[in-house]
N, C-alpha and C positions, 0 to 999 in steps of 0.2 A: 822470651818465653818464660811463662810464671813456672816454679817450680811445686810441685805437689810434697808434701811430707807425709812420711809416712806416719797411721795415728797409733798414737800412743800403747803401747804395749801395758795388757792386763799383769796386777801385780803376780797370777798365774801361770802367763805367756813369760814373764820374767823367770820364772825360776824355772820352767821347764826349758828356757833357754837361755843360761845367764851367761853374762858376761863378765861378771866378779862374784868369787867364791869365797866365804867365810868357812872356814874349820874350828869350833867352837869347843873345846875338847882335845884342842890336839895332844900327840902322845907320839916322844919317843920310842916307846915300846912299840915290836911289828904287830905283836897277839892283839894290841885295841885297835877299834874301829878309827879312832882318830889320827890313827898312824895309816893304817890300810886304805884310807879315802885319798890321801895326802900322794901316797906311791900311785894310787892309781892315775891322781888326777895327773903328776909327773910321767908316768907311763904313757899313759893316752896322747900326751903332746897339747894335751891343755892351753890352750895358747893367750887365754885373757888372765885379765892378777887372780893369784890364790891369797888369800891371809888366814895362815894358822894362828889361832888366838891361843894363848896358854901364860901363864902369869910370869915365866920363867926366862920369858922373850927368847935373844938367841935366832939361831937357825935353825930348819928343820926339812929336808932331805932336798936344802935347795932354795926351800921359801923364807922367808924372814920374820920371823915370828912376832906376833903385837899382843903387848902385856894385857888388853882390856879392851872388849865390845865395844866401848864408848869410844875406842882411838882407830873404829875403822873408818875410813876411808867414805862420804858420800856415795849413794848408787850403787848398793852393794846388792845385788841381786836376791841371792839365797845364802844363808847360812846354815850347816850341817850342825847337831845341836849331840857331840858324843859325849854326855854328862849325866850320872846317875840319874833316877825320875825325881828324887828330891831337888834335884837344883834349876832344874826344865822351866820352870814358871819364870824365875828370878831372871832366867837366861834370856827367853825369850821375850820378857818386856823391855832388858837392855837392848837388843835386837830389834826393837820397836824403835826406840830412844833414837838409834844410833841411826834410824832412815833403811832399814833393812826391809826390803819387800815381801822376803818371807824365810819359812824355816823349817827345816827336815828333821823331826826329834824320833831321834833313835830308840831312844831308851824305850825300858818295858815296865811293871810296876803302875799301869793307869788303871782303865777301866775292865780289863780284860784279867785284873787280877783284884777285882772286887777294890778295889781302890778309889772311890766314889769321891773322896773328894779331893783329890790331887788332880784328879778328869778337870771336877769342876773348876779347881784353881786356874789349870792349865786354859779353859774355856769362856774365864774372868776378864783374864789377861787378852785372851783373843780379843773378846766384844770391844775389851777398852779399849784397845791400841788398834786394831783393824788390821793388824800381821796377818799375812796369811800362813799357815799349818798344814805340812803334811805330815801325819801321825798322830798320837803316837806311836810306839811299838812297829815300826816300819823298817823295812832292809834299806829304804830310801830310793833315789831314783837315778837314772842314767841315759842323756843326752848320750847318743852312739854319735852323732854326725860333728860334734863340735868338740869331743871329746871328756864332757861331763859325767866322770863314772863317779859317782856318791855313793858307792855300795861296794866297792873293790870287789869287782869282775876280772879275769882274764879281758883281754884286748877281744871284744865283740864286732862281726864285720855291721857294718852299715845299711838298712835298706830299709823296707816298705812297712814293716809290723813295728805297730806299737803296742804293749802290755800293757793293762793296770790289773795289780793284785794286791790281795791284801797279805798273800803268803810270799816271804822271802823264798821258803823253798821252792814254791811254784814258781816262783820267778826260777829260778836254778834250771829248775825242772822244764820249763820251756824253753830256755836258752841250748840246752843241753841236747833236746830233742829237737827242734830246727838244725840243731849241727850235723845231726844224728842221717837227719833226714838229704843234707847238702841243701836243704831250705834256703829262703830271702830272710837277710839281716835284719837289725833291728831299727826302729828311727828313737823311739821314746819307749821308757819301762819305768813304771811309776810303782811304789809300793804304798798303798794310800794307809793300811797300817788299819786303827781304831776310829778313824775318819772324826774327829775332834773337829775338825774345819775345814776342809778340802774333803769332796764327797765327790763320788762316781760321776752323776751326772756333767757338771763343770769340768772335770778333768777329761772325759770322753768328749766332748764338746771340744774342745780346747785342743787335742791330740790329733781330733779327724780334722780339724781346721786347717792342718798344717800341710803343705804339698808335700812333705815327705810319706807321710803316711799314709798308705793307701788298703790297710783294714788295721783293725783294732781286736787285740785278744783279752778278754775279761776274765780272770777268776775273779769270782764274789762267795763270800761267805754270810752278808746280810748286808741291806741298804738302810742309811739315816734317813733317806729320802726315798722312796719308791718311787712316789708318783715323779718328782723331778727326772728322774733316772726315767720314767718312759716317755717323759717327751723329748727327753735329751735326744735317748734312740731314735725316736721317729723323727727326728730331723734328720740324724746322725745317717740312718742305714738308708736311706732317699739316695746318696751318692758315696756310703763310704762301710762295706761290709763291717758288722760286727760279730766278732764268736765267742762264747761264753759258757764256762763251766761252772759246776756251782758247788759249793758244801754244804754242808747242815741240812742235806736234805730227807735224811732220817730223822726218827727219834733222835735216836743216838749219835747221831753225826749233828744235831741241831744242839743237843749238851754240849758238844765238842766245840761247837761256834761260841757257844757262850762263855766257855773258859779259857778261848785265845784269843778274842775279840772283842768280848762284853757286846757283840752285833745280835740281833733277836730273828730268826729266820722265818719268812713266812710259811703259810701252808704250801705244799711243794704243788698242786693243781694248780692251784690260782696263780705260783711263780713263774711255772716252768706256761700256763698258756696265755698271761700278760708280756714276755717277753718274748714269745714268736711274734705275737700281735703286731708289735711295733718291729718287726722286723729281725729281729737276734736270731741269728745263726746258736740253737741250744745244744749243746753238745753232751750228753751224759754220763762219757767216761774221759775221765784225766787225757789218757792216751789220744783223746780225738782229737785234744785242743790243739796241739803244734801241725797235726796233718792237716786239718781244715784250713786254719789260718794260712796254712804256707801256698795251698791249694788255691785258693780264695786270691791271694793274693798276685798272685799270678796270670791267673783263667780268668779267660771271660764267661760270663754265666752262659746255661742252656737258654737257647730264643725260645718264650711261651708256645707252648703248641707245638713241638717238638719231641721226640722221644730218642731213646735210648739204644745202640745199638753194641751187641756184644761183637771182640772179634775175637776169635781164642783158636791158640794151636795145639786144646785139648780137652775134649769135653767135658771131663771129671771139673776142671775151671772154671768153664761154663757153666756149667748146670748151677755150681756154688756162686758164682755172679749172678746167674739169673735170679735167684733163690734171695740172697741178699739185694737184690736192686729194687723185686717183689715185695721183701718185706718193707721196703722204706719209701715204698708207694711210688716210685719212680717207672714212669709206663716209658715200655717198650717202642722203638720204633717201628710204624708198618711200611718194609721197603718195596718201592714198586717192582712189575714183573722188568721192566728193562732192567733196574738194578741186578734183580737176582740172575739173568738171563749172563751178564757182565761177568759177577760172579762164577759163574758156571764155568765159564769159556774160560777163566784164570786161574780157578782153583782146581776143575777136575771135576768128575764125575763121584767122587766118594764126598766132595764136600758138604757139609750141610751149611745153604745160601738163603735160607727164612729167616734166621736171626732166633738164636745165637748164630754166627756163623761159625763155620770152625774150617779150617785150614785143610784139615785131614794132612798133613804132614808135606803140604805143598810148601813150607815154608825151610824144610830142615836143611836143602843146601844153597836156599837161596832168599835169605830174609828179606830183601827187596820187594819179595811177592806180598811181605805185609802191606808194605808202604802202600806197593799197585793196588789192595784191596781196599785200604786206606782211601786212597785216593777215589773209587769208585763209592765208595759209602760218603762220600761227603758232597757229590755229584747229587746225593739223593734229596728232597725237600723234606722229606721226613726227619731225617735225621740233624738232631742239634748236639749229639756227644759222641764221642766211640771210645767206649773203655776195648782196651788190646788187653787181655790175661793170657798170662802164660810165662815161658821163658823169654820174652822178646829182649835181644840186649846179650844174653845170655848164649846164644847160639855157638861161639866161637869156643866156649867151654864145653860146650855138648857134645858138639860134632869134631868142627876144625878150626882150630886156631886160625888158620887164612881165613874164614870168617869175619873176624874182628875189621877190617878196616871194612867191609862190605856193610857192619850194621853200624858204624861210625857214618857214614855215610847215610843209611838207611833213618838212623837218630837227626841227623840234618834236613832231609827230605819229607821227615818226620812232620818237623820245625818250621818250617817252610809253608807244609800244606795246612798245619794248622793256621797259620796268620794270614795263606790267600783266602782262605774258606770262612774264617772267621769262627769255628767250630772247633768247642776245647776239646782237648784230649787226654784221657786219662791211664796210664802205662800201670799193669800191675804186673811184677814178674818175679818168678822164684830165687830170682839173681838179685833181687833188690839192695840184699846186704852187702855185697860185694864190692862195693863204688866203682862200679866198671866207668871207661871212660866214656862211653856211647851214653848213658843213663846220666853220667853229670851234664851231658852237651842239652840234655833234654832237663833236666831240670834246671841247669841256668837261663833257660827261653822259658820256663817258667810252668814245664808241662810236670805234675805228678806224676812221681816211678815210684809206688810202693811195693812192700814185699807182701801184704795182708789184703785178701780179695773183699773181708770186711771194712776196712779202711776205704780202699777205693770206693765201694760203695757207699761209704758216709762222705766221701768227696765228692759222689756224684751226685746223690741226693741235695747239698749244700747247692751244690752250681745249679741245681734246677731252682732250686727256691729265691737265688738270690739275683732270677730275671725274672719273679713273676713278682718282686718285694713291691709294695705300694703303701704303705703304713699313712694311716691318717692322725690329726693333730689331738692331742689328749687334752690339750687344754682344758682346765676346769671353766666353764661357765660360772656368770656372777650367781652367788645364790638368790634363788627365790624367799617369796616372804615367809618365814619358818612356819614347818605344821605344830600348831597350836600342841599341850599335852604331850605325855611320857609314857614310856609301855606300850603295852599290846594294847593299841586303838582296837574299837568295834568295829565289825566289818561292815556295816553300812557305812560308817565313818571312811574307814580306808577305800572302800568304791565310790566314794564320792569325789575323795582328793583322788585317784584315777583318772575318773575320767573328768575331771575340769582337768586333766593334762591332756585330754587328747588321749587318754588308753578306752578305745573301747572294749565292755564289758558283759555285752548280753545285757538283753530284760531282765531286771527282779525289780522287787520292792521290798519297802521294812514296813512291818505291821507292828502294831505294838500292841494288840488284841487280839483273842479266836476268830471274834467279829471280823476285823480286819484280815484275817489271814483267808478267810473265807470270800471275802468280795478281789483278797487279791487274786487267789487262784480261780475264780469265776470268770475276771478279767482277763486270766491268761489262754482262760476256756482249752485247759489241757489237764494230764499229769502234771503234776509239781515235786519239787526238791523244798524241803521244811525245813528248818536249823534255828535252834534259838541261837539268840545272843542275851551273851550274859561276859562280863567281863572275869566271873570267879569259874566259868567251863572255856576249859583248853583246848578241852578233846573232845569234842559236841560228840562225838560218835561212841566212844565211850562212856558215855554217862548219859546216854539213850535220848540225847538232843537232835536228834534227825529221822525224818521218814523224810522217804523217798517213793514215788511214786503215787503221790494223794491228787485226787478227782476233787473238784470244785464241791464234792457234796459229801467229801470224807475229811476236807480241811478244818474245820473250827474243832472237830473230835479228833484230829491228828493233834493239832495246837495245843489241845489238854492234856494228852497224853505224855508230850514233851515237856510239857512244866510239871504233873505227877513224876515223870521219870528223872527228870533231872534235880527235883531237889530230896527226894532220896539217894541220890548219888551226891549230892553236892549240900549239906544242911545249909538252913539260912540261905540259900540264894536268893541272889538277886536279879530276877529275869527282866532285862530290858526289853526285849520282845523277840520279834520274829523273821528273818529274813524267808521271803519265797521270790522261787524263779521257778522256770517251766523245764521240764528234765531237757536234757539235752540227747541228740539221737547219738550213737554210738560212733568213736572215732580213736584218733588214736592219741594218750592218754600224757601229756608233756608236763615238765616243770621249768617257769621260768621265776627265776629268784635273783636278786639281789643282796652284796651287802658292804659295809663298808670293813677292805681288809687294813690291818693294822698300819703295814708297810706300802700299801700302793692302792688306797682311798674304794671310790666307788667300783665295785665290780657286779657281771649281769651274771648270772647261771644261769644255763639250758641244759636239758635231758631227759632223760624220761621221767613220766612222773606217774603219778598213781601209787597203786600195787609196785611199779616197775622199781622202783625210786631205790630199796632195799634189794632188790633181786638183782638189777644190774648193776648197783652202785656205782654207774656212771655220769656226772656229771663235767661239761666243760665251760671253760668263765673269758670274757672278756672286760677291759678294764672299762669304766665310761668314762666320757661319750665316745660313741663310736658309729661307724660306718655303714651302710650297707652291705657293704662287701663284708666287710668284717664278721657281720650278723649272717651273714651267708657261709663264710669258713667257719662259723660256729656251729650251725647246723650238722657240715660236712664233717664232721670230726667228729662226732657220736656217734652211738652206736644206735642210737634211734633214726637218726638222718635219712639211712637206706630202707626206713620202713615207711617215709613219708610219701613212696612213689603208689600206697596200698599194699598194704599189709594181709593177706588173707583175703578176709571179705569186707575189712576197711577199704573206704575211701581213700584217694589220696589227698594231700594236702597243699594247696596254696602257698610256696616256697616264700614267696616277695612278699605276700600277705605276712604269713611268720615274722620274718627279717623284719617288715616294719615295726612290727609289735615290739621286737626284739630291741630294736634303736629307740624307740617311743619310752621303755622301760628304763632303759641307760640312762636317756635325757632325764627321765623325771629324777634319778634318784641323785645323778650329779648335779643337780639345783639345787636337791635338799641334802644335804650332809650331816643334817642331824636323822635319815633314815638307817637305823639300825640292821634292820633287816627286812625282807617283803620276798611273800612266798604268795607263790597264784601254781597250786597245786592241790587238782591237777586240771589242763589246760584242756579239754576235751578239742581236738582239732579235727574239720573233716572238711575239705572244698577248703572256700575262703574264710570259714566260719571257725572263731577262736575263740575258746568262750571257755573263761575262770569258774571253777566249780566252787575253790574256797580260795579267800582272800585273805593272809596276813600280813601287816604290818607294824612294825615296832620302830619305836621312835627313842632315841635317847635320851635320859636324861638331861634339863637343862639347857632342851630346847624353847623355844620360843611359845609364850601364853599368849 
């Protein structure tokens, strides 16, 4: 029988799971890093070679010290690099030399302290040698399963989350709070630092690949790679949750990213709704990230088409569940009459059996009767969750001590009907803090016992989203053949490259005379919309370049008027001529825009447009190309969206028609990547009829003639 080998391990897969350990920096001293990595890796039961390197040779709390990089050992996995930022470059090329797969550089003093070219030294050396790099400026990382702690931690248990951050503290800060919580262990915690060579995407990749890991918690404070980083995710969250906090997402928290990271953060709209897109669990406060994760971790998500079902043994509870499950758009279950009928017959005549349900105090000498309700709520088809609020757990403090073994009990029964049913459950109770034994039985089977009815609810809202996740592929398409010209193209120009993509645009024509503007509006045999073009008027409408509503017999004296009006506004123009279309009938008024963002390339904007644009200040972005669907939860996520079913004495609007348009947009402008920007605002939308009032496009510099 031929034998299969297993292939080759990335110089990545290597250090986040190495098999030989370099200490580069070591130090008898306990206060340095180099001593701290050393005890820990002795602590943990490390069980492959360590060599602490330091000139002085000798022992060192165990290991055998080697005088010089150059005298280790072939196959050395990773080396821990604890030496001032002056000596970092020199180290890490010997580290190259010596067949070293890659290197964790501690130190601080790079790009995050305006130190631009010590970065780039450090980045020299990368290209030359092909070492891989994590950091600079990093706590480092920690293997829990094989006993690789490179950050001197306490002894961490073992399980399912993996971290990547760029803050040591939040690393701290997560460890801290999974303990906090009696949460699942760790498998991998990366601190990727000022990301010099090793970046989000690849290490996310790399982390959810591994069978231990079965979700991933992200702090981010800025990406070298954006768009990388979204297709990582949309592989990534297809089979393996991701949750992510973010910083710099202020003014002032974005200053803050630049002076501990040298990272550049994007606009916070375009960040926070590029990575729902691809599926990221986006969490907005600190505090969420260890409850989600540990939550996520555990649960099976809610089945699409499913709702939410309260069970509370106190209304004041409820109502604040209901209230918070409301605000986080998580719909309610509708339970049938045999349910509520069930209910009745168990809880009593005080109980209220619609949903919330509430116990009305059938539960206080005999908590089993949750479970029994429990167990009748998960009979129902409707229902795909049951958050419990209240003191569940907690009973045996309230009432009676004899209690306690009956909700011991009642925690296993619990556990039980969660895994025949398949239907997660989510425990929130006023005893949370307490680590009662009933509440650990329940969170080691993996169910959430929080003490915060908000909390629960951001874990409930998580579990709905993370069974309806379907993220499409970002890949960038080859570019097309570049558009000609720089700056703000003329809009008959920009509606020409439209529609040879397939964007339709409604009737116009460009005149380039009265005469002509006159045979074109007789052609259209209606009212017409007028607009010069000129490349030196921005704002046709301000500088009296537009009438609106001109008769095939008011056109050529419209067309004059707009060339007397616009070069008293404008001296010396230069009027190319005249775009007309035929008015359009009254609808409801959209903007759809693209542009390329900094950190994460082509993105599409939808929302309202017109007048609206300033008054709502809403707009929401997805990255391109993308989906139908996708162009569909764009719609939905506006606050224009619910006005598209008709608006007053508007029409309504062609949803799949939109969405087309929507993706037709995307496509074009991830071909062209020299498109700077492109506004079709505003959209007059009524039926299936979508039609561009004005047309801008901007092209970048140094694109294609």
């Amino acid at each position: 029988m031929t034998s299969v080998s297993a292939p080759p391990r990335s110089a990545l897969g290597r250090m986040l799971e190495p098999r030989a350990i370099a200490v580069v920096g070591a130090s008898a001293n306990p206060a340095k890093r180099g001593h701290q990595i050393l005890r820990s890796l002795r602590d943990t039961g490390y069980h492959h070679p360590v060599y602490p390197v330091h000139p002085a040779g000798g022992e060192l709390l165990g290991f055998e010290v080697i005088t010089e990089v150059r005298h280790l050992p072939p196959q050395v996995d990773i080396a821990v690099i604890a030496l001032p930022a002056n000596l970092v470059a020199a180290a890490v090329r010997q580290c190259a030399d010596a067949g070293v797969a890659g290197v964790v550089v501690l130190a601080n003093g790079f790009a995050e302290s305006n130190e631009r070219a010590r970065n780039e030294e450090l980045a020299a050396v990368i290209a030359e040698t092909g070492i891989r790099v994590i950091g600079p400026n990093t706590s480092g990382l920690v293997n829990v399963g094989c006993g690789a702690d490179l950050i001197g931690l306490t002894r961490m248990p073992a399980g399912p989350i993996s971290l990547i951050t760029q803050s040591g503290n939040m690393l701290l800060t997560m460890v801290n709070e999974i303990g906090d919580l009696a949460g699942p262990g760790f498998d991998i915690c990366v601190g990727l630092g000022n990301q010099v060579d090793v970046r989000y995407d690849e290490c996310l990749t790399e982390v959810a690949n591994r069978p231990e890991t079965a979700v991933v918690a992200v702090h981010a404070e800025g990406f070298t790679d954006g768009r990388e980083f979204l297709i990582a995710a949309a592989e990534v969250t297809r089979s393996t949750p991701v949750v992510l906090v973010r910083g710099g997402r202020s003014e002032l928290g974005a200053r803050a990213v630049s002076s501990h990271t040298g990272a550049i953060a994007s606009a916070d709209a375009v960040t926070q709704a590029v990575l729902r897109q691809v599926g990221i669990e986006v969490v907005d406060r600190s505090d969420e990230l260890a409850v989600v994760t540990a939550a996520l971790a555990g649960s099976a998500p809610i089945v699409p088409g499913r709702g939410v079902v309260i069970l509370s043994d106190g209304g004041g509870h409820a109502a604040l569940a209901a209230d918070a499950l409301a605000l986080r758009g998580v719909p309610a279950a509708g339970l049938t009459e045999v349910t509520r009928h069930r209910l009745r017959a168990l809880l009593g005549p005080a109980a209220a059996v619609t949903g919330p349900v509430d116990v009305a105090g059938a539960t206080d000498t005999d908590p089993m009767v949750f479970i029994r309700a429990v167990e009748t709520l998960m009979d129902d088809p409707a229902v795909g969750l049951v958050l419990m609020v209240g003191m569940f757990g907690g009973y045996h403090l309230r009432f009676d001590p004899a209690l306690a073994a009956v909700e011991n009990r009642a925690a296993d029964r619990l556990v039980r009907l969660r895994e025949q049913h398949g239907i997660p459950v989510v425990v929130h109770s006023c005893f949370a803090g307490r680590r009662l034994g009933n509440h650990d039985r329940l969170r080691a089977a993996g169910v959430p016992v929080l003490s915060s009815i908000d909390h629960a609810a951001r874990v409930v809202a998580a579990l709905r989203r993370s069974g309806q996740r379907s993220a499409g592929s970002l890949r960038l398409p080859a570019p097309a053949e570049p558009i000609a010209g720089s700056g703000v193209l003329s809009e008959p120009l920009a509606r020409e490259l439209l529609q040879r993509a397939g964007i339709e645009l409604g009737p116009w024509q460009f005149a380039t005379s009265c005469g002509e503007v006159a045979a074109a509006a007789l052609y259209f045999d209606g009212p017409c919309a007028v607009k010069v073009v000129s490349q030196q008027v921005i704002h046709k409408s301000d500088a009296g370049g537009v009438r609106l509503g001109v008769w095939p017999e008011e056109a050529a004296g419209a067309a004059a008027e707009i060339a007397e009006a616009v070069s008293e506004a404008v001296p010396d123009v230069l009027v190319d001529g005249y775009l007309v279309a035929p008015m359009t009938e009254a609808g409801i008024e959209l903007l759809i825009g693209a542009t390329q963002d900094p950190i994460f390339g082509p993105v599409v904007a939808f929302g309202s447009g017109g007048m609206l644009v300033e008054a709502l200040a809403e707009v929401s972005f997805r990255a391109a190309p993308f989906t139908i669907a996708d162009a569909h939860d764009l719609i939905e996520e506006t606050k224009v969206g619910p006005m598209l079913e008709g608006f007053r004495s508007l029409p309504p609007v062609d949803r799949d028609a939109l969405a087309r348009l929507l993706v037709r947009i995307g496509d074009f402008v991830a071909v062209h990547p020299e498109i700077a920007e492109l506004d079709l605002n505003p959209v007059i939308a009524r039926y299936s009829s979508l039609t561009p009032v004005d047309v801008r496009l901007v092209v970048s510099a140094g694109s294609g003639e």
